[in-house]
Chimera marker file (.cmm) of the C-alpha trace (Angstrom):
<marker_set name="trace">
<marker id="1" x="-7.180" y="-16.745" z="9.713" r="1" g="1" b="0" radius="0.5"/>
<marker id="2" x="-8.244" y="-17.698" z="6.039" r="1" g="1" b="0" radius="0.5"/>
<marker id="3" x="-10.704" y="-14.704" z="6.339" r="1" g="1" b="0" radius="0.5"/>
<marker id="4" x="-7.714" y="-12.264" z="6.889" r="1" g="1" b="0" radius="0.5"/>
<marker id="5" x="-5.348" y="-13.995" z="3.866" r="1" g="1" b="0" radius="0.5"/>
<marker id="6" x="-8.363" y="-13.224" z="1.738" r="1" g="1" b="0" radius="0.5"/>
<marker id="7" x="-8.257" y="-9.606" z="3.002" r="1" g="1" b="0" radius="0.5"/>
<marker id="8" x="-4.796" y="-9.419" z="2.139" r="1" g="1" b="0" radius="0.5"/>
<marker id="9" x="-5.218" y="-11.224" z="-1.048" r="1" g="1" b="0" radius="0.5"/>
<marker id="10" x="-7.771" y="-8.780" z="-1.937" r="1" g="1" b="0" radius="0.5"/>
<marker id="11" x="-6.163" y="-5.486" z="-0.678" r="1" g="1" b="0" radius="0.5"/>
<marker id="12" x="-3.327" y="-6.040" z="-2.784" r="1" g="1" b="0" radius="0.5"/>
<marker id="13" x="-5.092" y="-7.103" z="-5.809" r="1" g="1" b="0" radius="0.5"/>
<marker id="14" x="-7.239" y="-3.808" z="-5.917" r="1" g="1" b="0" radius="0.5"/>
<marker id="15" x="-3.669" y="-2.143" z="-5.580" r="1" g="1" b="0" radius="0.5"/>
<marker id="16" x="-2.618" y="-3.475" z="-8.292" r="1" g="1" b="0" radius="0.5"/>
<marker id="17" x="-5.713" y="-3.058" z="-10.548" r="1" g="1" b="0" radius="0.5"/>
<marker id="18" x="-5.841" y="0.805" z="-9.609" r="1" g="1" b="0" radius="0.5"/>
<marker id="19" x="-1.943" y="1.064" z="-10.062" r="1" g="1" b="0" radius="0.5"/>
<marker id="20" x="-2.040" y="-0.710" z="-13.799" r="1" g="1" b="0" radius="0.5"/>
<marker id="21" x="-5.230" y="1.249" z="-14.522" r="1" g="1" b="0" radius="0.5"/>
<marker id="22" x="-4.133" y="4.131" z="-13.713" r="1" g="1" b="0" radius="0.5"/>
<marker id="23" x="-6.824" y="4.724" z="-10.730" r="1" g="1" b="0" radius="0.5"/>
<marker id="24" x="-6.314" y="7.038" z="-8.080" r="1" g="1" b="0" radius="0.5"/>
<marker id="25" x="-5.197" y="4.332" z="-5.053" r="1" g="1" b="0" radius="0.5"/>
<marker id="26" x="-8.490" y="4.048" z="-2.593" r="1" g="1" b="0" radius="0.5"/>
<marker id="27" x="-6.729" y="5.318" z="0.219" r="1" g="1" b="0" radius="0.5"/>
<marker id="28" x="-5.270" y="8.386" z="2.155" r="1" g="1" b="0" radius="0.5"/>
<marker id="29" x="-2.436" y="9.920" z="0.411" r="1" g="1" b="0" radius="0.5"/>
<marker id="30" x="-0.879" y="10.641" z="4.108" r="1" g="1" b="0" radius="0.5"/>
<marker id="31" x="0.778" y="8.368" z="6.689" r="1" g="1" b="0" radius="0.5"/>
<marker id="32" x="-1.880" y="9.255" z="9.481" r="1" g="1" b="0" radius="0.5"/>
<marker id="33" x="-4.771" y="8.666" z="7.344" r="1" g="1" b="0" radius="0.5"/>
<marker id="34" x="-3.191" y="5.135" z="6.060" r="1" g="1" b="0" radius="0.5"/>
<marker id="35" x="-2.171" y="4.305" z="10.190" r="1" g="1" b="0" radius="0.5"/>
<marker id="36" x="-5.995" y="4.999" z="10.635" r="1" g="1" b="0" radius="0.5"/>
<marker id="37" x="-7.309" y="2.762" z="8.297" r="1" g="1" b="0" radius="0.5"/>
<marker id="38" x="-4.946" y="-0.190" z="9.964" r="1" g="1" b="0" radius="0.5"/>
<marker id="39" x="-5.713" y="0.390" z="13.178" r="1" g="1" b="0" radius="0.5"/>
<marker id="40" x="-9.904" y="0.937" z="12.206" r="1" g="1" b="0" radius="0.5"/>
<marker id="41" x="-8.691" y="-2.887" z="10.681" r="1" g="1" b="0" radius="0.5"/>
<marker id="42" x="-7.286" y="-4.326" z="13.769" r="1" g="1" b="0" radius="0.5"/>
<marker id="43" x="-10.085" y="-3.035" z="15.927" r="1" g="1" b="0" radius="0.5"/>
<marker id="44" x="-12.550" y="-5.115" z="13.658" r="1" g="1" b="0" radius="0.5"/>
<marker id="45" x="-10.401" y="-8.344" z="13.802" r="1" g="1" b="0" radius="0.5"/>
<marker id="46" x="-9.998" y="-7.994" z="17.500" r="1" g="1" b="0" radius="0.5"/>
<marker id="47" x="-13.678" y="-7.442" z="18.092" r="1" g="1" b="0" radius="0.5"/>
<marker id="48" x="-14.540" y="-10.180" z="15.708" r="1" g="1" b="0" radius="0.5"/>
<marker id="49" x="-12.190" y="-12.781" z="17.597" r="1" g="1" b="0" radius="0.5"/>
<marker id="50" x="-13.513" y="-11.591" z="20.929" r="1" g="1" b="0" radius="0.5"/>
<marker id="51" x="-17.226" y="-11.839" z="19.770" r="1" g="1" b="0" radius="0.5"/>
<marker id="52" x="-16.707" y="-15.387" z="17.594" r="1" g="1" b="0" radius="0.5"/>
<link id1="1" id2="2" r="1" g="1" b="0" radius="0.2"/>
<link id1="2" id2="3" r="1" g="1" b="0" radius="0.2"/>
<link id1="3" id2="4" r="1" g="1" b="0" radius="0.2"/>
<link id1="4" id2="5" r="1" g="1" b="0" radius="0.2"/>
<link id1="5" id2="6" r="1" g="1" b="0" radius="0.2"/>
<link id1="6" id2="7" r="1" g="1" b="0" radius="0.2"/>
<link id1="7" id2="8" r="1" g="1" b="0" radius="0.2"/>
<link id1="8" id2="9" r="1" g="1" b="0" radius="0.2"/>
<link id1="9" id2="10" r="1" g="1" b="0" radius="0.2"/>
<link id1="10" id2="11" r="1" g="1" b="0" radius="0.2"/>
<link id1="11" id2="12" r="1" g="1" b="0" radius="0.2"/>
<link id1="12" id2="13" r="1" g="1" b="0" radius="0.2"/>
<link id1="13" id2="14" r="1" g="1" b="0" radius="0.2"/>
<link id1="14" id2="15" r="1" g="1" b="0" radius="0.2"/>
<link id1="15" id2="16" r="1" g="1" b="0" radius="0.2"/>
<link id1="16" id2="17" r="1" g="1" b="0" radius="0.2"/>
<link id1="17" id2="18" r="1" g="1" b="0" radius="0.2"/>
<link id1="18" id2="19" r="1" g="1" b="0" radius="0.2"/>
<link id1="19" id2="20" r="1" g="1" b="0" radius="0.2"/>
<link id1="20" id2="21" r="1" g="1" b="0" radius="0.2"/>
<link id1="21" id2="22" r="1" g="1" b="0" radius="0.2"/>
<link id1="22" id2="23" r="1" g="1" b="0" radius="0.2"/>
<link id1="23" id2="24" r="1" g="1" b="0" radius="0.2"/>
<link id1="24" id2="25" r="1" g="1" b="0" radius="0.2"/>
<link id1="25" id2="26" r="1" g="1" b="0" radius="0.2"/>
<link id1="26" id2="27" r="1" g="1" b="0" radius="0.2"/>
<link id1="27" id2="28" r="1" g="1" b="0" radius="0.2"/>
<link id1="28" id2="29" r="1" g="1" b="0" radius="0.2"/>
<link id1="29" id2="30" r="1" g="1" b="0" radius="0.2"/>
<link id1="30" id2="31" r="1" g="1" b="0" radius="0.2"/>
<link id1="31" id2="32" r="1" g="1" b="0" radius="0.2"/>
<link id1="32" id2="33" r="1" g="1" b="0" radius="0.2"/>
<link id1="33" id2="34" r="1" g="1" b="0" radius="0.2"/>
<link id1="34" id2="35" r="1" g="1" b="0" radius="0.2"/>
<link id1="35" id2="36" r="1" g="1" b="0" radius="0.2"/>
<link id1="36" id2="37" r="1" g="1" b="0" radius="0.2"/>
<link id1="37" id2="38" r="1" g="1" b="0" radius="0.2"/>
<link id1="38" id2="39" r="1" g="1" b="0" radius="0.2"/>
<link id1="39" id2="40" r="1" g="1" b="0" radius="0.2"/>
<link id1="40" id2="41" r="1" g="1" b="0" radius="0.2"/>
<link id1="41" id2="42" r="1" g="1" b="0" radius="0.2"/>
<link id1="42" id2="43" r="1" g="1" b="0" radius="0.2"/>
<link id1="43" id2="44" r="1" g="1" b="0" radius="0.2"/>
<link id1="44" id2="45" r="1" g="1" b="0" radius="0.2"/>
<link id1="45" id2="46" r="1" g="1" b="0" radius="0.2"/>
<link id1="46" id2="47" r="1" g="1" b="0" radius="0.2"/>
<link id1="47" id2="48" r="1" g="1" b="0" radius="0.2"/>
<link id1="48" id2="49" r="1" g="1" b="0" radius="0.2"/>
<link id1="49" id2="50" r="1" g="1" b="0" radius="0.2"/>
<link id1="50" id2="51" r="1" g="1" b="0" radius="0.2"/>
<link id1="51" id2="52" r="1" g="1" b="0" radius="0.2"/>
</marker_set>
């Protein structure tokens, strides 16, 4: 659980970094693309629960 907050944490403050630096956002400019990267996510915190 802490391991995903951290994630989160994370995620949002590289956002934020790239959005007040004026970086192009790490990430796919289209819904699919972003919907792939969550469910590539959720596939790697299912497999770690099952495997832990």
């Amino acid at each position: 659980m802490i391991t995903a907050l951290v994630g989160i944490m994370l995620a949002l403050a590289i956002g934020i970094a790239c959005r007040w630096l004026d970086i192009p956002v790490p990430a796919p400019p289209r819904l699919q693309g972003a919907l792939l990267v969550v469910a590539m996510t959720a596939g790697f915190l299912a497999a770690d629960r099952l495997l832990g």
